[in-house]
C-alpha atoms as a printed R data frame, in Angstrom:
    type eleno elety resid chain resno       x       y       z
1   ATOM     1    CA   UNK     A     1  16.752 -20.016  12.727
2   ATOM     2    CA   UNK     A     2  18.084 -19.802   9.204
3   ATOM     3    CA   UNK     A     3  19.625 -18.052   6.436
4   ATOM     4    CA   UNK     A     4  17.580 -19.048   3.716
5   ATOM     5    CA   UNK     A     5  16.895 -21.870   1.347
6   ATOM     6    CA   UNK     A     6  20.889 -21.039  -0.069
7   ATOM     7    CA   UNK     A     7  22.454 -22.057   3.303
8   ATOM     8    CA   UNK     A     8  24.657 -18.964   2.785
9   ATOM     9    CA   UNK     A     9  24.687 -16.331   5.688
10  ATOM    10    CA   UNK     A    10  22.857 -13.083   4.779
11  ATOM    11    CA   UNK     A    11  22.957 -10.385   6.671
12  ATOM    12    CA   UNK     A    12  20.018  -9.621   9.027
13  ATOM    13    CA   UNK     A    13  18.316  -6.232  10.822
14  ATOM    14    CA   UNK     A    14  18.843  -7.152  14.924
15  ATOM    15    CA   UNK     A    15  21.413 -10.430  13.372
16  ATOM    16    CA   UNK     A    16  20.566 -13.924  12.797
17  ATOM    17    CA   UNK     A    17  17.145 -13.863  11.354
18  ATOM    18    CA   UNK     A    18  14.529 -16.430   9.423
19  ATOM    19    CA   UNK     A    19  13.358 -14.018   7.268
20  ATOM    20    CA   UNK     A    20  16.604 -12.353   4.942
21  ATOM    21    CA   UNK     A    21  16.094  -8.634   3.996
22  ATOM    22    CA   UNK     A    22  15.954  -8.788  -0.105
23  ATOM    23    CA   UNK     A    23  17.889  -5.564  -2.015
24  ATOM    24    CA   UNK     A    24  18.591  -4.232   0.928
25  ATOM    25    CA   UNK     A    25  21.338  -1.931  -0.044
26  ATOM    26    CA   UNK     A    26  19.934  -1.281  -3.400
27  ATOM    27    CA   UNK     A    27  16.803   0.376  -1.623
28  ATOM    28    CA   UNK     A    28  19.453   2.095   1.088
29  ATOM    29    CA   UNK     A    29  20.701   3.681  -2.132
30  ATOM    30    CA   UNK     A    30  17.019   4.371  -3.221
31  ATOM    31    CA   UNK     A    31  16.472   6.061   0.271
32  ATOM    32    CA   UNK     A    32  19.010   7.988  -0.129
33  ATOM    33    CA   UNK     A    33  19.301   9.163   3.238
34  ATOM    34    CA   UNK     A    34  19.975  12.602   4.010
35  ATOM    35    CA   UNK     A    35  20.595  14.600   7.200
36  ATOM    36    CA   UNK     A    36  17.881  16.159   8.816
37  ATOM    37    CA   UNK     A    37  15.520  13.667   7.706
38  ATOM    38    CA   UNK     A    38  13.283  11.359   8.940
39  ATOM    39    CA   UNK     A    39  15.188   8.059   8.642
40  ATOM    40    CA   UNK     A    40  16.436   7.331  12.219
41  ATOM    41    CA   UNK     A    41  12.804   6.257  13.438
42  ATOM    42    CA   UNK     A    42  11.448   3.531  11.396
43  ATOM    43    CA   UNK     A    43   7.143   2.758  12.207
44  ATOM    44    CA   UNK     A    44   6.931  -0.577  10.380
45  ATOM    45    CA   UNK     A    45   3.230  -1.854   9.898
46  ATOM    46    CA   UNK     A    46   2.561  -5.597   9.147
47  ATOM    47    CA   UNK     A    47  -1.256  -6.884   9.337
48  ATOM    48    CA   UNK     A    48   0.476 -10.439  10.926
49  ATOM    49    CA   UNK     A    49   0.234 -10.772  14.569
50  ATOM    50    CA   UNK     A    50   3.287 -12.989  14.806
51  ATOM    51    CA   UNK     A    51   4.858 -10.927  12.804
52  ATOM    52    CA   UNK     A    52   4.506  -8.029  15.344
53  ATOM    53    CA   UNK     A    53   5.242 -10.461  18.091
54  ATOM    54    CA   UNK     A    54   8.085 -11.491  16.864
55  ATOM    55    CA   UNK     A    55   9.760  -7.945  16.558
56  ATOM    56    CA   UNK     A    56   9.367  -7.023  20.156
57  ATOM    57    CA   UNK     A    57  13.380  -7.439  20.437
58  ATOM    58    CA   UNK     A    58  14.130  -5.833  17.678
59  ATOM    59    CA   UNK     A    59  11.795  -2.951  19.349
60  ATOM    60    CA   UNK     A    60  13.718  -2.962  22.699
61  ATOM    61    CA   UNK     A    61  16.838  -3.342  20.865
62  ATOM    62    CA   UNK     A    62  16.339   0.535  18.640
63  ATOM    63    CA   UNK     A    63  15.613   2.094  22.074
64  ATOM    64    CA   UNK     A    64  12.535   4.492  20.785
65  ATOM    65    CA   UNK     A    65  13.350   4.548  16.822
66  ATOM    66    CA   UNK     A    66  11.545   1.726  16.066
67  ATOM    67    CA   UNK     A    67   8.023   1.246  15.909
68  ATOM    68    CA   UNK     A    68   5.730  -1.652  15.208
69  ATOM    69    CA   UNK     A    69   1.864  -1.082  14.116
70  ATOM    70    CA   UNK     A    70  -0.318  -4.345  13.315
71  ATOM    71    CA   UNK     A    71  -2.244  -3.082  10.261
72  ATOM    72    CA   UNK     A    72  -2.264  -3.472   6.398
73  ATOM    73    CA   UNK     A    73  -0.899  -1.248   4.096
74  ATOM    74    CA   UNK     A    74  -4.725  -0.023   3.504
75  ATOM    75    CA   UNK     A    75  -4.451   1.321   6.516
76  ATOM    76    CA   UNK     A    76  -1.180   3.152   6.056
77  ATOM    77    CA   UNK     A    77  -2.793   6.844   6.931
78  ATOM    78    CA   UNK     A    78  -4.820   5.561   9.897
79  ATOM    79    CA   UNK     A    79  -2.053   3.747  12.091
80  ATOM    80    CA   UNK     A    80   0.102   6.370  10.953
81  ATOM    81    CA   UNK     A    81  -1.981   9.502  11.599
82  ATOM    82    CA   UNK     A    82   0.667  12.307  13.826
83  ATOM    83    CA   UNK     A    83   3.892  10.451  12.913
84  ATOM    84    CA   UNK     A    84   4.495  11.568   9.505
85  ATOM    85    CA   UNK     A    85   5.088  13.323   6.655
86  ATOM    86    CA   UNK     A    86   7.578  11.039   5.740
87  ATOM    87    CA   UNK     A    87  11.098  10.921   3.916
88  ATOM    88    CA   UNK     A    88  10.580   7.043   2.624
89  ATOM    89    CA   UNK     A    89   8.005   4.438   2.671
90  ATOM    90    CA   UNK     A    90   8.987   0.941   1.824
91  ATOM    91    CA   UNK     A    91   6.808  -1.452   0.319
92  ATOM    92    CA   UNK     A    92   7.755  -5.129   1.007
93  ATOM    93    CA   UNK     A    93   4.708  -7.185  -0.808
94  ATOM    94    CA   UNK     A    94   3.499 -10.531  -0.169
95  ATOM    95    CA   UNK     A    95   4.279 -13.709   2.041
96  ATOM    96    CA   UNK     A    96   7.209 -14.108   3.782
97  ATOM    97    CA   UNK     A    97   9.863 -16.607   4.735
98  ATOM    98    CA   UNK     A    98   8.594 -17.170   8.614
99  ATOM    99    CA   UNK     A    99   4.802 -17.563   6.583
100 ATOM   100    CA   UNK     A   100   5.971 -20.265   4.566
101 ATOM   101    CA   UNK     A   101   8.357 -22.157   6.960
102 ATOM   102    CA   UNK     A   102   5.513 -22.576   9.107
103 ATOM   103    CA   UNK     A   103   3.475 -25.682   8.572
104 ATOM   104    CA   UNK     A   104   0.501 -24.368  11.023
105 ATOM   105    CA   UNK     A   105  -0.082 -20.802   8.803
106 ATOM   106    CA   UNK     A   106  -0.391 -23.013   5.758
107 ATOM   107    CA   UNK     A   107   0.828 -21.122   3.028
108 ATOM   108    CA   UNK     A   108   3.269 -23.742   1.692
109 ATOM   109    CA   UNK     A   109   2.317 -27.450   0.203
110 ATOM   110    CA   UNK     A   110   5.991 -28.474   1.092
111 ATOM   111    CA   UNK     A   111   5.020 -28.657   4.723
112 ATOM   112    CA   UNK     A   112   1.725 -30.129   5.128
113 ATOM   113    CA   UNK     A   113  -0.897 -28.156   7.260
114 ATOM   114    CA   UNK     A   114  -4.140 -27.008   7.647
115 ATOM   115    CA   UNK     A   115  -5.442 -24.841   4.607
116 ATOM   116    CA   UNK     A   116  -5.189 -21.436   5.756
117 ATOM   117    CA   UNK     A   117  -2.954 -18.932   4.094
118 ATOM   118    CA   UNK     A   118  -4.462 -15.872   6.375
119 ATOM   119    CA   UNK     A   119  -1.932 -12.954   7.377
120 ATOM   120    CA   UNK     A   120  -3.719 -11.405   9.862
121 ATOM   121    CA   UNK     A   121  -5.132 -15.060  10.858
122 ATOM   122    CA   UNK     A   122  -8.773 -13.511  10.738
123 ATOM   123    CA   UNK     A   123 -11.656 -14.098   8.041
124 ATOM   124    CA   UNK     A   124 -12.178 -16.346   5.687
125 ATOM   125    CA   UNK     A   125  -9.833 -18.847   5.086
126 ATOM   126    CA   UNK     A   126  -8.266 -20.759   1.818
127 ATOM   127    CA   UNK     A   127 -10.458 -23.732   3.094
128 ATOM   128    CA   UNK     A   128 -13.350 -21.497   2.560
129 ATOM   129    CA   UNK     A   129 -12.796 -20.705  -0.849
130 ATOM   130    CA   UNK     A   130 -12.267 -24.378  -1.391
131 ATOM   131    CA   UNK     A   131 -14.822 -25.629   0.071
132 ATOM   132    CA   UNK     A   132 -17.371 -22.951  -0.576
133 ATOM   133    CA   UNK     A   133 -16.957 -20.486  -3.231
134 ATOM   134    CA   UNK     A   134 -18.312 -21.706  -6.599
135 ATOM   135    CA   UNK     A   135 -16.649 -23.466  -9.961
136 ATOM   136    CA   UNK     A   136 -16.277 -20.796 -11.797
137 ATOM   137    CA   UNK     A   137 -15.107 -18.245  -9.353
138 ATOM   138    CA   UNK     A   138 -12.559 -20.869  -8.094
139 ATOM   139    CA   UNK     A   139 -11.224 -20.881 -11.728
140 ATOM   140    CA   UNK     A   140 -11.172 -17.026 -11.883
141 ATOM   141    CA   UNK     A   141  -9.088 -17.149  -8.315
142 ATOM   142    CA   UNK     A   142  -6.809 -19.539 -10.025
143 ATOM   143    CA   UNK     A   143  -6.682 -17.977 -13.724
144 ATOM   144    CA   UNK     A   144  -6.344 -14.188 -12.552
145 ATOM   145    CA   UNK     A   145  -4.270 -13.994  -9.509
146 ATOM   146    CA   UNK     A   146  -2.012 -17.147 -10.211
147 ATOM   147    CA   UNK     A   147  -1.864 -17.114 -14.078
148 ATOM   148    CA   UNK     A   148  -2.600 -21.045 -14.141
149 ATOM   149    CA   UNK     A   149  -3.653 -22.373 -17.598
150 ATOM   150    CA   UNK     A   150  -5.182 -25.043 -16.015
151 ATOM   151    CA   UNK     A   151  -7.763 -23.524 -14.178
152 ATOM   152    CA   UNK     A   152 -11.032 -24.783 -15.051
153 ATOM   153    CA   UNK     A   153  -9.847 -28.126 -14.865
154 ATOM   154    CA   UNK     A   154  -8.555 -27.754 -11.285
155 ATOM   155    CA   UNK     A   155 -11.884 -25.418 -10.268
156 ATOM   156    CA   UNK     A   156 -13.760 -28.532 -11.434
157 ATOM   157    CA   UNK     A   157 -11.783 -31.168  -9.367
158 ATOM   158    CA   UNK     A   158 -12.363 -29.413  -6.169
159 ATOM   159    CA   UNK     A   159 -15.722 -29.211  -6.734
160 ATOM   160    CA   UNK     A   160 -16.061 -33.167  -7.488
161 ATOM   161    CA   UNK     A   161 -13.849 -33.666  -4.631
162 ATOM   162    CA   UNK     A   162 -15.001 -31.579  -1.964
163 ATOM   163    CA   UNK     A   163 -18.391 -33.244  -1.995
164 ATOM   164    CA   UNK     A   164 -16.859 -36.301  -0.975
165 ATOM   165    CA   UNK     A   165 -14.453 -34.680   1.867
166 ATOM   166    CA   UNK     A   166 -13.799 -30.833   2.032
167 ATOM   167    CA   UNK     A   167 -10.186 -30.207   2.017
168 ATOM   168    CA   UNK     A   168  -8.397 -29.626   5.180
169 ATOM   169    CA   UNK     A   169  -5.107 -29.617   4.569
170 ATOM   170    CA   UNK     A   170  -2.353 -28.289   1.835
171 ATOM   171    CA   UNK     A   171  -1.260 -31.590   1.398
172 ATOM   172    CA   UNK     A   172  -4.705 -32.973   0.289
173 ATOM   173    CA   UNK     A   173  -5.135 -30.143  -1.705
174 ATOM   174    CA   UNK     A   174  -1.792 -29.860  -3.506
175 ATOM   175    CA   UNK     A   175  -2.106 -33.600  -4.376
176 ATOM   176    CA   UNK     A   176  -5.081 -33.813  -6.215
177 ATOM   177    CA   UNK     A   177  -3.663 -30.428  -8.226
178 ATOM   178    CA   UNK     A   178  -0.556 -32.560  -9.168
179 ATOM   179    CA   UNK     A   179  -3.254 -35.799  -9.957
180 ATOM   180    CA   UNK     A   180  -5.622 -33.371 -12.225
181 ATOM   181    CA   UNK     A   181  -2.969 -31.399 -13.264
182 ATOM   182    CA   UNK     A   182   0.690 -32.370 -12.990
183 ATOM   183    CA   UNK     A   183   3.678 -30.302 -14.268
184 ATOM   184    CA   UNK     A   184   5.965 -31.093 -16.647
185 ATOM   185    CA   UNK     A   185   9.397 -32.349 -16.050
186 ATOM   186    CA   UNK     A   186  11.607 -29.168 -15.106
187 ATOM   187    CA   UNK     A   187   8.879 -27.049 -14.265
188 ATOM   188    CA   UNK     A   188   7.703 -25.547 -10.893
189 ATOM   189    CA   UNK     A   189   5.417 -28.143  -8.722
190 ATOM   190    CA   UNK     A   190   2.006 -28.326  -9.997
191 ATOM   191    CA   UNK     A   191   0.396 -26.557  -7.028
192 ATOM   192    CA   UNK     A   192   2.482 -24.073  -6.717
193 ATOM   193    CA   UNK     A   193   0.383 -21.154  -8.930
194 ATOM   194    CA   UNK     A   194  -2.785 -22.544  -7.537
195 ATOM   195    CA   UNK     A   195  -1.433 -21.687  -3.965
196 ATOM   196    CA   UNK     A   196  -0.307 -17.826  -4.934
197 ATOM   197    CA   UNK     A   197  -2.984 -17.337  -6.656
198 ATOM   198    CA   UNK     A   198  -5.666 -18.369  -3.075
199 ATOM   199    CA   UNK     A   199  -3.102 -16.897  -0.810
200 ATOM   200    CA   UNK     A   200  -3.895 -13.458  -2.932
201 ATOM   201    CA   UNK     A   201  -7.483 -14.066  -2.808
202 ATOM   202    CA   UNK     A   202  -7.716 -14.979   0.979
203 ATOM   203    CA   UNK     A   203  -5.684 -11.425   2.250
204 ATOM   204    CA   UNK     A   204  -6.959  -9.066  -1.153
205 ATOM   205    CA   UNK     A   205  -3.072  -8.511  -1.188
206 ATOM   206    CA   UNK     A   206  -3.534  -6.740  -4.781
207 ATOM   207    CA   UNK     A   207  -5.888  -4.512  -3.352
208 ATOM   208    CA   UNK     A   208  -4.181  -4.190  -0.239
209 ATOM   209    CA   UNK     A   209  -1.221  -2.774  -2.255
210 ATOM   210    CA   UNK     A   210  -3.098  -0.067  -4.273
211 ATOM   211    CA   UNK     A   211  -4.307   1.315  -1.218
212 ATOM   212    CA   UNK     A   212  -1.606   1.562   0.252
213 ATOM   213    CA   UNK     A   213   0.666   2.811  -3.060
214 ATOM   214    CA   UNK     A   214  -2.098   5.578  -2.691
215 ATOM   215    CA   UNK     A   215  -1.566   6.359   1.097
216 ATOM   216    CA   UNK     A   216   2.226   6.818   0.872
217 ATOM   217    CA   UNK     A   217   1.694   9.606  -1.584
218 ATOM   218    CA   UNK     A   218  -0.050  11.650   1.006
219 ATOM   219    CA   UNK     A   219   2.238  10.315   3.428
220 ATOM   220    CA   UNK     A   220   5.348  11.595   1.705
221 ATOM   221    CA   UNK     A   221   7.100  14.926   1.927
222 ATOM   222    CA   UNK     A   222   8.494  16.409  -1.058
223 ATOM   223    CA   UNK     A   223  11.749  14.951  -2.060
224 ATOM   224    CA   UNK     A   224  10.355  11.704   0.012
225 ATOM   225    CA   UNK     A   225  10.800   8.405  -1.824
226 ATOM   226    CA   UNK     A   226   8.529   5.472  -2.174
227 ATOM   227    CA   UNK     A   227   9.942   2.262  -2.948
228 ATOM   228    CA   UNK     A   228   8.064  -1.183  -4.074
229 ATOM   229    CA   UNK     A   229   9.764  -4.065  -3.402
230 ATOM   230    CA   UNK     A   230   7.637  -7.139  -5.059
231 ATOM   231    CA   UNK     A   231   7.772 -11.153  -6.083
232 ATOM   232    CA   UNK     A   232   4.874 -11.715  -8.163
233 ATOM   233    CA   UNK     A   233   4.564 -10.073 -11.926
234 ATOM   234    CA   UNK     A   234   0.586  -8.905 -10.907
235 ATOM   235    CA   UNK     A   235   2.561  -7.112  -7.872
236 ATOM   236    CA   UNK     A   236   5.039  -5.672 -10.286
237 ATOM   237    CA   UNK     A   237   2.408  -4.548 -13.066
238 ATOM   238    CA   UNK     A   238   0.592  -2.369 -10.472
239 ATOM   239    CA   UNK     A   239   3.474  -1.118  -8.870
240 ATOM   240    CA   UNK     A   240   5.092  -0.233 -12.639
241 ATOM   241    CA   UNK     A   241   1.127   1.460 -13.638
242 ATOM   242    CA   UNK     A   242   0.967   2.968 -10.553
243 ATOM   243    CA   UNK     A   243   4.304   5.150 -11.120
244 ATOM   244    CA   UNK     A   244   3.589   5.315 -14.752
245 ATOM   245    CA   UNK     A   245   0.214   7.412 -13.827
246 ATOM   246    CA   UNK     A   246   1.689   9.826 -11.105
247 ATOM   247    CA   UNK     A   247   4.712  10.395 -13.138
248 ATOM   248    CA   UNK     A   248   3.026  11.369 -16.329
249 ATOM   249    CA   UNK     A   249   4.853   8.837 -18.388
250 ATOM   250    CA   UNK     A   250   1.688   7.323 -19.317
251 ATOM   251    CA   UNK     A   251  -0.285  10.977 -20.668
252 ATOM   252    CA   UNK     A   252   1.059  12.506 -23.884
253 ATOM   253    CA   UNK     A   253  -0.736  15.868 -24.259
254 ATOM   254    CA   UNK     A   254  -0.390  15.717 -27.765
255 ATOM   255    CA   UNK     A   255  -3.254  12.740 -27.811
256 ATOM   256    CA   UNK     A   256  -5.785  14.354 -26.126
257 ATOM   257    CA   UNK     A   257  -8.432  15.585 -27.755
258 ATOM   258    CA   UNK     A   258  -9.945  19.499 -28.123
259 ATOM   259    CA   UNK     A   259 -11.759  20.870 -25.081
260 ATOM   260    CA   UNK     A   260 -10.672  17.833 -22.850
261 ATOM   261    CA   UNK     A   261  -9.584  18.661 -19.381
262 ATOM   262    CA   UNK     A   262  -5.254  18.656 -18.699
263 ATOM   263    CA   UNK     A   263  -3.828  16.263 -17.399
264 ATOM   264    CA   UNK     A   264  -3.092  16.116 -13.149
265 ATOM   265    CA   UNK     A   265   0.431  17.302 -12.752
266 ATOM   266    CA   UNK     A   266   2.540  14.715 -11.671
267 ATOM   267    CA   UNK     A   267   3.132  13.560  -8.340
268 ATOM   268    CA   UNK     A   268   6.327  11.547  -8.408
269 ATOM   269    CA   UNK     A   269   9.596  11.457 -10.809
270 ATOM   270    CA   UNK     A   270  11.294   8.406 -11.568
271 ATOM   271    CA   UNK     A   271  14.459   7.885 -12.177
272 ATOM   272    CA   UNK     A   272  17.134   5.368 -13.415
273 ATOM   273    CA   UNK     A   273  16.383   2.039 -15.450
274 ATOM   274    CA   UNK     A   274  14.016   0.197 -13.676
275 ATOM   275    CA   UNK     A   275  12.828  -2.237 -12.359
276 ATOM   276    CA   UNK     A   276  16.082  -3.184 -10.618
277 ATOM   277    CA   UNK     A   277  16.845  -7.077  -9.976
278 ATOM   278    CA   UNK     A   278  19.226  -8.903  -6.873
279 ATOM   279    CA   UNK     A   279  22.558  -9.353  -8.038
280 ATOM   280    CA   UNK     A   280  23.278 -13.244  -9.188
281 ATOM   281    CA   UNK     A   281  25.020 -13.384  -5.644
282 ATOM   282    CA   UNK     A   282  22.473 -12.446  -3.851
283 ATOM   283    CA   UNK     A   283  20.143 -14.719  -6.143
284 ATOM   284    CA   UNK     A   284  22.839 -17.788  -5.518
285 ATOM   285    CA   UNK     A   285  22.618 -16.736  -1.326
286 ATOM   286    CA   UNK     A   286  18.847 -16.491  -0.957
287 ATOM   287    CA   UNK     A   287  17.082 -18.219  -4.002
288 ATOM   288    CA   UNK     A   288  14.037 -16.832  -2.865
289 ATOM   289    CA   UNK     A   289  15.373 -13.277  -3.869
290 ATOM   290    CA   UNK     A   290  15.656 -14.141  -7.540
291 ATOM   291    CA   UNK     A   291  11.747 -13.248  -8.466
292 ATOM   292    CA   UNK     A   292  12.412  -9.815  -6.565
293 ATOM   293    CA   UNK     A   293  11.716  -6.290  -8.674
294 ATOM   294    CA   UNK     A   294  12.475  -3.070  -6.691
295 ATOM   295    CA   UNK     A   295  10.900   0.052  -8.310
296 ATOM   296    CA   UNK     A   296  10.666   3.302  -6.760
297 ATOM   297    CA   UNK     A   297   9.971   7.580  -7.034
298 ATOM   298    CA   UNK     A   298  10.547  10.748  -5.744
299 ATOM   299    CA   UNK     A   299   7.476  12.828  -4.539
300 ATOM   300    CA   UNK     A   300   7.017  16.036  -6.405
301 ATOM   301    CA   UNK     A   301   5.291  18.760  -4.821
302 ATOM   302    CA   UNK     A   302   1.939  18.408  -6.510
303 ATOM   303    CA   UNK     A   303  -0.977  17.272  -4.190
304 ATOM   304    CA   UNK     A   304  -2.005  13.687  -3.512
305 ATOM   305    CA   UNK     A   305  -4.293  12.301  -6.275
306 ATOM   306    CA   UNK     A   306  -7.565  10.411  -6.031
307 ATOM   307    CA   UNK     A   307  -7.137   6.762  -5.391
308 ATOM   308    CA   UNK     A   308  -6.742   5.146  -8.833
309 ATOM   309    CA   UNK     A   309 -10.089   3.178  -9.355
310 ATOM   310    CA   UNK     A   310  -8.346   1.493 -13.066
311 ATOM   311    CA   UNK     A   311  -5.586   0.273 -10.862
312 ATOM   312    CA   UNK     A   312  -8.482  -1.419  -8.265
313 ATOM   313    CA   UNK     A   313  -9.644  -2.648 -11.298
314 ATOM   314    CA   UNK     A   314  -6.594  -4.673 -11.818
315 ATOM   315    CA   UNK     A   315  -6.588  -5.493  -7.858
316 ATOM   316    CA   UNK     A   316 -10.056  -7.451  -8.685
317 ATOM   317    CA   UNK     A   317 -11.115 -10.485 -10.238
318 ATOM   318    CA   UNK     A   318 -13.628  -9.080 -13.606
319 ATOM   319    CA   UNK     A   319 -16.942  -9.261 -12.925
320 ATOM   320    CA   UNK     A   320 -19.258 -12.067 -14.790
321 ATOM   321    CA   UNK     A   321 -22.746 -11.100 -16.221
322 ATOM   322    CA   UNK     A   322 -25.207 -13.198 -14.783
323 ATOM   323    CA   UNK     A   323 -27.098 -14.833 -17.865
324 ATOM   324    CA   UNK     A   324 -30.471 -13.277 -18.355
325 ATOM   325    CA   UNK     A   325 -33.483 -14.918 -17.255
326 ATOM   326    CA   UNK     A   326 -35.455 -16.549 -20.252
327 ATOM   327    CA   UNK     A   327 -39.175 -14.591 -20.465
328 ATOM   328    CA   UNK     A   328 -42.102 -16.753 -19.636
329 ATOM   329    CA   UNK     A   329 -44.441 -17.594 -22.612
């Protein structure tokens, strides 16, 4: 057990925990709890086996008001079908602490393990996109989901390498990233973009996200509030487009042009100046809180709106046009 790269206690749902809940009374506040509503039973989905495993005691310890579903936030409607509508749904995106402590899920090149990276330890690995996917969609992994400049030039040392010895491990692979690659003095470890950006790949996380961003709005009741909690600026960007769409911030009437259809009426309201940030003391506590963004809405009445195929868009590497096949003479 413990409290965080900071080595300062934090406290924990159930006490003592390896994983340290992140703005957790700035999204009580966003909750806003109320009485009569839905808040005292808490159905928590994660698509990690261990995960679910591992909250068994926390499950005995609510006596009935908690429960535990192993699914992805895709399939938010499915695994929650009869228990809702709902007062708040929480989104907590991407990998967390237990993840990345563990050498054996590898997720993390500071512990040295095989190449893996899988949440719901199912599918295709990160040693399958290694090892199999080709150059250029290795670069497009690496460019669009982990915003590393240096790309191509990694994309092109796997490939070289790989048909020597396919990578196994994190360590093999985050050491030929710093060889091809290395990062300047000051900056974040070489590997450490490359890693985000296959970890996304491997569990569609971006896409996971959408879907589920469009689930809790027909999970929600009126009044009900949907908060995003998320560490990576892709993560954000949806989250912040997403809101921006249902709210109507993003239409002005004024630009549309004559005989076009109006615009959906809004689905959520947002409030306050967002998106809100940990405090520096809870940044100096748990340093892996500083990247954290919390944004969040209150469902309006309107109905549920088609899922939004711009923001899958985002959620997906762009498409390459295959180069058109020279005519025989």
């Amino acid at each position: 057990m413990n409290s965080g790269r900071g080595g300062a206690q934090a406290p924990a749902a159930g006490g003592p925990a390896r994983h340290i809940p992140v703005l957790r009374d700035e999204i009580l506040a966003v909750a806003a709890p109320r009485d009569g509503g839905l808040y005292a039973r808490v159905v928590a989905l994660d698509r990690d086996p261990t995960a679910i495993a591992g909250g068994e005691a926390l499950v005995a310890e609510a006596q009935g008001r908690l429960t535990l579903i192993e699914a992805p936030f895709s399939k938010l409607a499915a695994a929650t079908q009869g228990l809702g509508p709902f007062d708040a749904v929480l989104f907590d995106v991407g990998v967390s602490s237990m993840q990345l402590d563990e050498a054996a899920r590898g997720f993390s090149f500071r512990h040295d393990g095989p190449l893996d990276m899988r949440m719901a330890q199912a599918g295709p690995s990160a040693a399958d996109i290694v090892n199999g996917a080709e150059e250029e969609e290795i670069a497009d992994i690496l460019f669009h989901f982990g915003e590393e400049r240096a790309s191509r030039r990694i994309a092109r040392a796997i490939v070289a390498d790989r048909a020597k010895k396919p990578f196994e491990t994190t360590g093999e692979l985050a050491g030929m990233i710093a060889r091809v690659a290395p990062a300047k003095p000051g900056e974040l470890h070489a590997a450490t973009r490359s890693f985000q950006a296959l970890r996304i790949a491997v569990n569609d996380e971006l896409g996971e996200l959408v879907a589920g961003l469009c689930a809790a709005e027909a999970a929600l009741r009126p009044g009900g509030r949907l908060a995003v909690v998320s560490f990576h600026s892709l993560e954000d960007r949806i989250a912040k487009l997403f809101f921006a769409a249902r709210s109507g911030r993003g239409e002005a009437p004024s630009r549309r042009l004559p005989g076009e259809p109006e615009a959906e009426a809004p689905t959520f309201s947002l409030e306050g100046r967002q998106p809100i940030v940990p405090s520096q003391a809870e940044a100096a506590a748990n340093p892996r809180a500083r990247s954290a963004k919390l944004r969040w809405g209150t469902r309006l009445s309107a109905p549920a709106r088609a899922p939004e195929q711009g923001l899958f868009a985002l959620a997906r590497l762009p498409r390459r046009e295959k180069p058109a096949k020279a005519r025989k003479r």
